[in-house]
C-alpha positions as CSV (number, residue, x, y, z in Angstrom):
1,X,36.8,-135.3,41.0
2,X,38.8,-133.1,43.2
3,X,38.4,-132.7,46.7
4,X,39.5,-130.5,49.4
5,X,39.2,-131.2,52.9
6,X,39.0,-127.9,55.5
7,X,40.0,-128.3,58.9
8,X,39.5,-125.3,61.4
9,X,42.0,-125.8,64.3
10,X,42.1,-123.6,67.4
11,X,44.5,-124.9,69.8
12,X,44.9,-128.3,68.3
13,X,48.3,-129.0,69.2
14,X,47.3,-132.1,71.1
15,X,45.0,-133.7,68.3
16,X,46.1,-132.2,64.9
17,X,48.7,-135.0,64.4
18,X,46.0,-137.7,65.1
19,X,43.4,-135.8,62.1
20,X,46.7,-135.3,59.7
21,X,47.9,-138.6,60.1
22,X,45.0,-140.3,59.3
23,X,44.7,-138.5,56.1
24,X,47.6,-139.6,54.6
25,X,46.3,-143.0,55.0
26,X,43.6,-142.5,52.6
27,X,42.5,-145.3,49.9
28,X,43.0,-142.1,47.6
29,X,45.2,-139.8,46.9
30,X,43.3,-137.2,45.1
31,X,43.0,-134.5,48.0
32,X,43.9,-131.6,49.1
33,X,44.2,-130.5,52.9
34,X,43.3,-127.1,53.8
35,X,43.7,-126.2,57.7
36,X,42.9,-122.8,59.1
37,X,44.8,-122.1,62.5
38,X,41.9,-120.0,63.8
39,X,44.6,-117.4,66.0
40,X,45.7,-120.9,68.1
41,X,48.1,-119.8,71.0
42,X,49.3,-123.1,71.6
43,X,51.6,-125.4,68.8
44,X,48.8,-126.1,66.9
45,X,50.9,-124.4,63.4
46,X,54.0,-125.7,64.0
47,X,52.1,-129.5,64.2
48,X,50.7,-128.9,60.8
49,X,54.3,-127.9,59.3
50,X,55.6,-131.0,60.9
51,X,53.2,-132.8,58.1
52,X,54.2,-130.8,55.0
53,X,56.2,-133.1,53.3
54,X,53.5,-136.4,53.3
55,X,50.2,-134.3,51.7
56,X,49.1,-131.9,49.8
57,X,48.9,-129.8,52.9
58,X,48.4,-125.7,53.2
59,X,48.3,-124.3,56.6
60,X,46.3,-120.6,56.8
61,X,46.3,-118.3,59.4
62,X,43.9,-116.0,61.1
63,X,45.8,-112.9,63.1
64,X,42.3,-113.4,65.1
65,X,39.9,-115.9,66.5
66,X,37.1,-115.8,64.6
67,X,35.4,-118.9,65.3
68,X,34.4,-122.5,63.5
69,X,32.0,-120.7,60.8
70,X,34.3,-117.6,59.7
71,X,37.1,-120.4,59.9
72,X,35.7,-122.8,57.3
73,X,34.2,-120.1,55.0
74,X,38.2,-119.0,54.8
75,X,39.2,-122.0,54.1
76,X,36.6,-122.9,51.5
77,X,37.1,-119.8,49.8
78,X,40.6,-120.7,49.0
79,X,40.2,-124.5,48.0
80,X,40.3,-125.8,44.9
81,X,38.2,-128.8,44.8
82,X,34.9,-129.3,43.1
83,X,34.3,-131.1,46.3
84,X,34.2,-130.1,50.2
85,X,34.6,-132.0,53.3
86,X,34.6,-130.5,56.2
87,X,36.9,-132.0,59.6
88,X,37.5,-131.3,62.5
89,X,40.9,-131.2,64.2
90,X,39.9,-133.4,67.0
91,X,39.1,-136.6,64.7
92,X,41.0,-139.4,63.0
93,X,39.1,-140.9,60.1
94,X,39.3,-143.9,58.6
95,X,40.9,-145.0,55.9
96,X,37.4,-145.6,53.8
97,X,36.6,-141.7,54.8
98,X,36.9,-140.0,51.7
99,X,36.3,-142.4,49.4
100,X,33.2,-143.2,50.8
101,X,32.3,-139.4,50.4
102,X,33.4,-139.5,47.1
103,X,31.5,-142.6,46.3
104,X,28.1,-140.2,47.1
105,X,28.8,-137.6,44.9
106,X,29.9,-139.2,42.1
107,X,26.2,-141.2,42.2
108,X,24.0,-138.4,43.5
109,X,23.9,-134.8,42.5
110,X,23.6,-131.7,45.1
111,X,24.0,-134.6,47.4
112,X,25.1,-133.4,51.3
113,X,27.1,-136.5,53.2
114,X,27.2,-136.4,56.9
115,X,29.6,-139.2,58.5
116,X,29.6,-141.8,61.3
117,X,30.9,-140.4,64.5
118,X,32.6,-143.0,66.6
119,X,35.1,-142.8,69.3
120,X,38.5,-144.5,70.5
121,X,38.4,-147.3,72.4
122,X,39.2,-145.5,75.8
123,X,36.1,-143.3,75.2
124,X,33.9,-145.5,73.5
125,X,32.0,-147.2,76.7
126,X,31.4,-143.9,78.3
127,X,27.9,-143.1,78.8
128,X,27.8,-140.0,76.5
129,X,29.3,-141.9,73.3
130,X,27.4,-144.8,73.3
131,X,24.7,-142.5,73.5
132,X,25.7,-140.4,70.5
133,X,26.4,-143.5,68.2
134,X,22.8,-143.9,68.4
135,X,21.8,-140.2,67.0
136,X,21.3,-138.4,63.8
137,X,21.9,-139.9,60.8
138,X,21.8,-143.4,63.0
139,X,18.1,-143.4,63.1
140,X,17.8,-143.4,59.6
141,X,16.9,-146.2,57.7
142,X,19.6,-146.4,55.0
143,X,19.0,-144.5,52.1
144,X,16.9,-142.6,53.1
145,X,17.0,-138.9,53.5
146,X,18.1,-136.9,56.6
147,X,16.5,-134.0,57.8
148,X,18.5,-130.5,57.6
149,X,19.4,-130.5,61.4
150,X,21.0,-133.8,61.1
151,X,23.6,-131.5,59.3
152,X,26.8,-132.0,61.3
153,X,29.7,-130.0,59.8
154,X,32.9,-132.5,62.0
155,X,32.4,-135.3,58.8
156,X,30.4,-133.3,56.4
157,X,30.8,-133.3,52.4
158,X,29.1,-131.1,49.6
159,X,29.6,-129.7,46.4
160,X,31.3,-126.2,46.6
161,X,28.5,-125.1,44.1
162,X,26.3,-125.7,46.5
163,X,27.8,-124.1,49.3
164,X,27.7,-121.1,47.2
165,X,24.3,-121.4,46.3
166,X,23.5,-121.9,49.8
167,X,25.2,-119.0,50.7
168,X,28.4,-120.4,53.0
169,X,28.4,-120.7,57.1
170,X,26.5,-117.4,59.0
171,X,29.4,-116.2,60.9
172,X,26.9,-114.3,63.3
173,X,26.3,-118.3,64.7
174,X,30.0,-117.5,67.0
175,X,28.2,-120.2,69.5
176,X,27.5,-123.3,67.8
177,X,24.1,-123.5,65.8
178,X,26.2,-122.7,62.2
179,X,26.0,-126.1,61.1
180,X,21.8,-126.6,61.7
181,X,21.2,-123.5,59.9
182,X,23.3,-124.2,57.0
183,X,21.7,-127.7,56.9
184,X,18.6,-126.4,56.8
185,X,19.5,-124.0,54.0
186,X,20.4,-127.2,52.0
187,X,17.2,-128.9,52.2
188,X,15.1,-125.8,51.2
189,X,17.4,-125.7,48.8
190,X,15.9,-128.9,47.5
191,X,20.3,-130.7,48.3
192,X,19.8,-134.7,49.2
193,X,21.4,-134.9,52.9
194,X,22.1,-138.8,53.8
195,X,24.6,-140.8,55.9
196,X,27.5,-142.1,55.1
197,X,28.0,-144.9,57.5
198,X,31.4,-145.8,56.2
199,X,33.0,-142.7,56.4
200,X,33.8,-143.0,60.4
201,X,34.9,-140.7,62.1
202,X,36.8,-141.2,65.6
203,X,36.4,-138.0,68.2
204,X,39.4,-137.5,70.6
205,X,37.6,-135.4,72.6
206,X,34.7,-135.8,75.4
207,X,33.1,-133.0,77.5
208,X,32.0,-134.1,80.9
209,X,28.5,-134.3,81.0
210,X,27.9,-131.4,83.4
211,X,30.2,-129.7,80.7
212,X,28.0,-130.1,77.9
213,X,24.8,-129.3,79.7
214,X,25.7,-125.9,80.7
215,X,27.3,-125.1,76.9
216,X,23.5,-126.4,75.5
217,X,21.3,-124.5,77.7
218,X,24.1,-121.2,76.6
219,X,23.0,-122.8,72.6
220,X,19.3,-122.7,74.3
221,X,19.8,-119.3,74.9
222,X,22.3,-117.4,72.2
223,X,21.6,-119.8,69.1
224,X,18.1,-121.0,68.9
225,X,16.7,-117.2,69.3
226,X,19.1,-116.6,66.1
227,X,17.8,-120.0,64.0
228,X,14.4,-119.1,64.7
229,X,14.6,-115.7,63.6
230,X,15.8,-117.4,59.8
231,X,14.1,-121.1,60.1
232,X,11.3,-120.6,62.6
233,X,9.3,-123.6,61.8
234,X,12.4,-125.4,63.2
235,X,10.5,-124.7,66.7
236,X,8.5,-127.4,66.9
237,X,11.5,-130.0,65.6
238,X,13.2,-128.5,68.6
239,X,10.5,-128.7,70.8
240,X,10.0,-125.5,71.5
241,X,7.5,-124.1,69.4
242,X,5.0,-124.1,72.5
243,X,7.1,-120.8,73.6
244,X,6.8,-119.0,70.5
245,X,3.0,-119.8,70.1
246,X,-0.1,-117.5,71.5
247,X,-2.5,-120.3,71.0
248,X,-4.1,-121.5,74.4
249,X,-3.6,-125.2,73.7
250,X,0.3,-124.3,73.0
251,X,-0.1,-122.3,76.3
252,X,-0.9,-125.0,78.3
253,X,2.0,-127.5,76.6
254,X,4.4,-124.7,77.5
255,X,2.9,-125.1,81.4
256,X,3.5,-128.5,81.3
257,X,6.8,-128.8,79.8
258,X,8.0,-126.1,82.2
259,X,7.3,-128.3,84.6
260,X,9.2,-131.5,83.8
261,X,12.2,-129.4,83.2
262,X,12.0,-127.4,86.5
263,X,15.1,-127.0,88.5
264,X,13.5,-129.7,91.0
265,X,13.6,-132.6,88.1
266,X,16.6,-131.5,86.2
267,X,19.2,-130.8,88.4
268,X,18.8,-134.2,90.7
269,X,18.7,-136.3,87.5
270,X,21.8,-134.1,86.2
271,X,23.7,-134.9,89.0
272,X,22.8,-138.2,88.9
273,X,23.5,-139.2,85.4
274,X,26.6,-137.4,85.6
275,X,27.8,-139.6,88.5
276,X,27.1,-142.6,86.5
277,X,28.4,-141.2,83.3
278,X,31.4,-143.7,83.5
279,X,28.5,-146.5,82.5
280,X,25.9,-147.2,80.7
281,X,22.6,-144.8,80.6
282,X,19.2,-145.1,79.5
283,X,19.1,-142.8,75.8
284,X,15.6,-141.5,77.2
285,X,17.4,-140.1,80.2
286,X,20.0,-138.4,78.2
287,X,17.3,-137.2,75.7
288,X,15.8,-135.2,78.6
289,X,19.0,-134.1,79.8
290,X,19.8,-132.3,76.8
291,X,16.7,-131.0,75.6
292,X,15.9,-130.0,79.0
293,X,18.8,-128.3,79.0
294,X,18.9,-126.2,75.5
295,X,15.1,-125.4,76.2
296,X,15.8,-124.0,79.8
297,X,18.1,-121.8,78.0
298,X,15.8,-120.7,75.3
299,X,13.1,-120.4,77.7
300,X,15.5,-117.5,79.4
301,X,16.4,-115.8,76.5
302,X,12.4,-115.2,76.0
303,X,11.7,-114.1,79.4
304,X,14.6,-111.4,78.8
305,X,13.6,-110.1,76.1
């Protein structure tokens, strides 16, 4: 069983090495390593030559950014795996990582594997990471099923048959989003997501919490519009559905939820958690925080249009 692994890199110079590295320490040498350089302006190319000679490495190149899903649906098109995993160029796996993922496929058919997300030690006691340990495929009980949004595309695997089936990443998602909406063309393709806790995955990279507020209430308001337009029973996994709904009962939930993610409530306990975010936080807190934040932006996108 062949598999390829696809890495979209746009200015990766200062992790690349890390995600390469760690490759070559695989319990398996049955890869191959695609990484598109997405129009990088920084060294992130002449890192990947520098790791020619220990894998089976090819480095492609777009003349123009075009973004994570155009990036990956390059690469994919020119691997020659039965198998795909997708990586990101900010994360050093494990050495278990792909055959862990192989492992999966070899017992399941149209089987989708999403990874464990972990972070370095010097990240790893932040507020946001212990939080996202705890999320997505996490919550699972093991062996069972995921949901399609649990779909993260940073430690994914699939079949490249099914990929094609599925009809590859929708480049209009230039804003995150790309990975939901493909995972939620998996399930309705009747594909098996589940976890893969072995296959960890360590992220070098961690947005300030402020950060990563404002860029989900921009997914609130550019993304979710699109994913409802395709999947619109997604709404009410989102929590949102209330906006999208002319029923008076979903009226008055709308009223409500407007209210506990006024400016008022939201930007105090914004501040606040993002003061502490060197520590521990409650998840509930965080939970608000962000779904405040993506619905705030969805809620905008509604009133303008």
């Amino acid at each position: 069983m062949k598999a390829s692994i696809v890495i979209p890199a746009y200015n990766a110079a200062q992790t690349i090495s890390l995600t390469l590295d760690a490759l070559a320490r695989q319990e398996t040498s049955e890869f191959e390593v695609i990484v598109v350089d997405d129009a990088s302006t920084d060294g992130t190319s002449h890192e990947v030559k520098a790791h020619a000679g220990g894998l089976d490495l090819r480095l492609l190149r777009h003349p123009e950014n075009q973004g994570r899903a155009a990036a990956r649906n390059f690469g994919i098109d020119r691997a020659r795996g039965d198998i795909m995993l997708l990586l990101d160029a900010d994360i050093e796996v494990n050495p278990g990582y792909l055959p862990a993922h192989l492992a999966l496929h070899q017992t399941r058919d149209r089987a989708v594997g999403v990874g464990a997300l972990r972070y370095p030690s010097h990240l790893a006691n932040k507020a946001l990471p212990r939080y996202y340990i705890t999320r997505g495929g996490a919550k699972i009980p093991p062996g069972q099923e995921l949901p399609g949004r649990y779909f993260a595309s940073g430690l994914a695997s699939f079949p490249r048959s099914l990929f094609e089936e599925a009809g590859r990443f929708n480049p209009q998602f230039d804003f995150y989003g790309e990975d939901q909406e493909l995972g939620l063309r998996f399930k309705k393709l009747g594909s098996h997501l589940f976890y893969v806790p072995e296959a960890i995955g360590y992220h070098h990279h961690l947005r300030p919490l402020g950060e990563m507020l404002d860029l989900l209430e921009r997914y609130g308001s550019e993304s979710i519009p699109r994913l409802l337009e395709l999947h619109p029973e997604f709404a009410a996994e989102l929590y949102v559905d209330d906006l999208v709904s002319s029923s008076p009962v979903r009226r008055m939930t709308a009223i409500g939820r407007r209210l506990i993610t006024a400016e008022v409530w939201f930007r105090p306990l914004a501040r606040l958690a993002e003061a502490l975010s060197n520590h521990r936080l409650p998840a509930p807190l965080l939970t608000y925080l962000i779904w405040a934040a993506y619905r705030r932006g969805f809620e905008k996108a509604m009133r303008s249009s």
